[in-house]
C-alpha positions in Angstrom: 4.4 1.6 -58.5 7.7 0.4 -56.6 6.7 3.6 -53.7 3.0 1.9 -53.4 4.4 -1.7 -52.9 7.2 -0.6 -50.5 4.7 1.3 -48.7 2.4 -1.7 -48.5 4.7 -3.7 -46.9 5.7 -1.0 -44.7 2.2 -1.4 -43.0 1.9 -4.9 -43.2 4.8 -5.6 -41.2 3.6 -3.1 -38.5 0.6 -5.0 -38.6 2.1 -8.0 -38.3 4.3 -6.6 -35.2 1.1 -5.6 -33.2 -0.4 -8.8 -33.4 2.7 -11.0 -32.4 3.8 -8.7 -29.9 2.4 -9.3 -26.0 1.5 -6.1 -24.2 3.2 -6.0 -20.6 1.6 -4.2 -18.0 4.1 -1.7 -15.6 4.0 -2.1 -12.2 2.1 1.2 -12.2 -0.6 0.4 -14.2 -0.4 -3.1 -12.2 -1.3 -1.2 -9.2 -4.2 0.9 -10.3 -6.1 -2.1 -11.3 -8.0 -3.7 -8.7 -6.9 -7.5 -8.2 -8.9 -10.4 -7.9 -6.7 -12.3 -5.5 -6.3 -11.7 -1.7 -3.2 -12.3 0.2 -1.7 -11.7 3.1 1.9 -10.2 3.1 4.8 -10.7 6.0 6.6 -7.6 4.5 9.8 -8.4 6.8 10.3 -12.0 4.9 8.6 -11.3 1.6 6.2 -14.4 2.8 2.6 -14.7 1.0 -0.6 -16.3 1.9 -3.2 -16.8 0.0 -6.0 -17.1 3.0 -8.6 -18.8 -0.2 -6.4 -21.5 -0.6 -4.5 -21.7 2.7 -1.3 -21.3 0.0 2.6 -19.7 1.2 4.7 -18.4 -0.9 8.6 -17.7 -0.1 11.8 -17.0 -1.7 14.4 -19.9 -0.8 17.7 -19.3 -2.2 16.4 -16.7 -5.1 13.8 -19.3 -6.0 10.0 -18.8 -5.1 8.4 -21.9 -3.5 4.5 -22.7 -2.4 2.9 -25.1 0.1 0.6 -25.6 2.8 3.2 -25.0 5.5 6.0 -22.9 5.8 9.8 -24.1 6.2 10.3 -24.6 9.9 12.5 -21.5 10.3 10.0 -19.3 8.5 7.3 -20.8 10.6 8.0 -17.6 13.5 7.7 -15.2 10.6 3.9 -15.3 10.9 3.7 -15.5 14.3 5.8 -12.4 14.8 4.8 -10.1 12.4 2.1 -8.9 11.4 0.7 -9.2 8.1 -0.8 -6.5 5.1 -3.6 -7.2 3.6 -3.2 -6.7 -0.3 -5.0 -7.7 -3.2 -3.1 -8.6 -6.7 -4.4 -9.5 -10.3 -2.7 -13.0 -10.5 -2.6 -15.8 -8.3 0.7 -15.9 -8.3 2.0 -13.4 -5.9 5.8 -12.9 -6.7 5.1 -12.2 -10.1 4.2 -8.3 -8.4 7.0 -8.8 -5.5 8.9 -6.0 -7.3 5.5 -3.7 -7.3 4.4 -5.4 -3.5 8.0 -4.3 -2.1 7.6 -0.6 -3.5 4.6 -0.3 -2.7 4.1 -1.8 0.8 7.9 -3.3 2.1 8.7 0.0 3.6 5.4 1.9 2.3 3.5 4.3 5.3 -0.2 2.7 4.7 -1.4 -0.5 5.9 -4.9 -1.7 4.9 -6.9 -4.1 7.3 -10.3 -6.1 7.2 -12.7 -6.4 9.4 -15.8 -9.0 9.0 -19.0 -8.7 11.3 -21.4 -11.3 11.1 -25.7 -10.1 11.9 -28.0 -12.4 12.3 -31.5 -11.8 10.7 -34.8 -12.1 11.5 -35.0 -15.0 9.2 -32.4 -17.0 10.4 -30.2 -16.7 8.1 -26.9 -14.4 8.8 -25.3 -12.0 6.5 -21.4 -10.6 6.8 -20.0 -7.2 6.3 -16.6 -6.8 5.5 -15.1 -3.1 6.2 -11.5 -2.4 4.9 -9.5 0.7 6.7 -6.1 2.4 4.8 -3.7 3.6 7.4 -1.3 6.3 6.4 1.4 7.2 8.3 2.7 10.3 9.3 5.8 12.5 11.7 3.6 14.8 14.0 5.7 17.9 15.3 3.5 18.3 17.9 5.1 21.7 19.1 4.2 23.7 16.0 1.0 21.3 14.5 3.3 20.3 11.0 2.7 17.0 9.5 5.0 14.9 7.0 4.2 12.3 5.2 6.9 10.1 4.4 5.1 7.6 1.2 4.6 11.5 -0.5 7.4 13.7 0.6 4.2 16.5 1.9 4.6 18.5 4.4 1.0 20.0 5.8 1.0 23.5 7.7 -0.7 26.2 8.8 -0.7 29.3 7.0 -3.0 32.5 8.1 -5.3 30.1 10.0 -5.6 27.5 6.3 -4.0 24.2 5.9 -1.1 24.3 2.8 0.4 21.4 1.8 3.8 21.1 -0.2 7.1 19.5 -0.8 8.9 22.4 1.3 8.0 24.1 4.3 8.4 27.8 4.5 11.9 29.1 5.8 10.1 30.1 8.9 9.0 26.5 9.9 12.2 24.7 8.2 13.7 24.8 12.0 10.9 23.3 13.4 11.0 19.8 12.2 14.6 19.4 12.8 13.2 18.5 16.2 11.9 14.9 17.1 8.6 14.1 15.5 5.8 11.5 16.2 4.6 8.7 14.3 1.0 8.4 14.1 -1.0 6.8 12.0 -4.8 8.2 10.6 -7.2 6.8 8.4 -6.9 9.9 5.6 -4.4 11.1 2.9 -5.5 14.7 4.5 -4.4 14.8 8.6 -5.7 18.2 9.2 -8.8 16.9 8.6 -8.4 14.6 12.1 -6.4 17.5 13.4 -8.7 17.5 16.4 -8.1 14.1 16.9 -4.3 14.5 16.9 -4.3 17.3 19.2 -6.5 15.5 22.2 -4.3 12.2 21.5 -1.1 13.2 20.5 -0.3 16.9 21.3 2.2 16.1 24.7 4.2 13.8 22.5 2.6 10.5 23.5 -1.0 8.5 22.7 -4.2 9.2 25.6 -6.3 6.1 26.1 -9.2 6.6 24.7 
């Protein structure tokens, strides 16, 4: 009898724990969600906008602070850099700076907007917003390898196929010890605009179009 009741409140007291405690998201599972909340993120001053509610957001003395306008001497920060797009499940953007500065601070893909505006037959006018991922990569332009710094990949050729991996062969280790090019392309796979890189980049610098 004593081994039923002890048992009892064995699993009421778990049940009690599950209700009364909060489940916390990690910043991984924080970024696979898709937020509801655009901002726009100075990376070199951890400055937020919030373009909905014409809202900044800054650290001041390891304090976050809000308003309409900037502090005058942050005030250059947004005309001097350039800011990343992001979106974030709360409206309250440092709660993610820890997830914001891994993922973006120093990360090797930028994501931009672009909003074009047709006029119909009608009169009336409809917008279409297209958003573009950048991701970075070193181009050793002598020998066609690609890194990609956010993944630690190298991409290669191998008996005329592309191979990816964390190492390049002993063969090709040489290679990259030379200067490399940043470029950026629009896919997590740059052999697949390795046409493109050749025409634009193959000489070490960027053609006009």
């Amino acid at each position: 009898m004593t081994m039923h009741r002890n048992h009892f409140k064995t699993t009421a007291l778990a049940l009690a724990l599950c209700v009364a405690l909060p489940t916390f998201a990690t910043a991984d599972e924080v970024g696979v969600s898709v937020g509801k909340h655009h901002f726009v993120y100075y990376k070199d001053h951890d400055v937020y906008f919030a373009p909905e509610t014409k809202v900044y957001y800054w650290n001041e003395n390891g304090n976050w602070r809000s308003g309409a306008s900037l502090p005058v001497e942050q005030q250059r920060v947004i005309t001097t850099s350039k800011g990343i797009d992001i979106d974030l499940d709360t409206d309250k953007p440092y709660e993610r700076n820890d997830y914001v500065v891994s993922h973006y601070k120093n990360g090797p893909t930028t994501t931009t907007r672009e909003q074009s505006t047709t006029m119909n037959a009608d009169g009336s006018s409809s917008t279409t917003t297209t958003t573009t991922t950048k991701h970075n990569y070193v181009y050793y332009a002598d020998h066609d390898i690609y890194f990609a710094p956010e993944t630690k990949t190298y991409y290669w050729k191998s008996n005329g196929s592309w191979t990816s991996g964390t190492t390049l062969p002993p063969e090709d280790m040489a290679f990259v010890r030379s200067k490399g090019i940043t470029i950026e392309l629009d896919t997590d796979k740059p052999y697949e605009r390795h046409d493109y890189v050749i025409a634009h980049y193959k000489h070490g610098h960027e053609h006009d179009d």
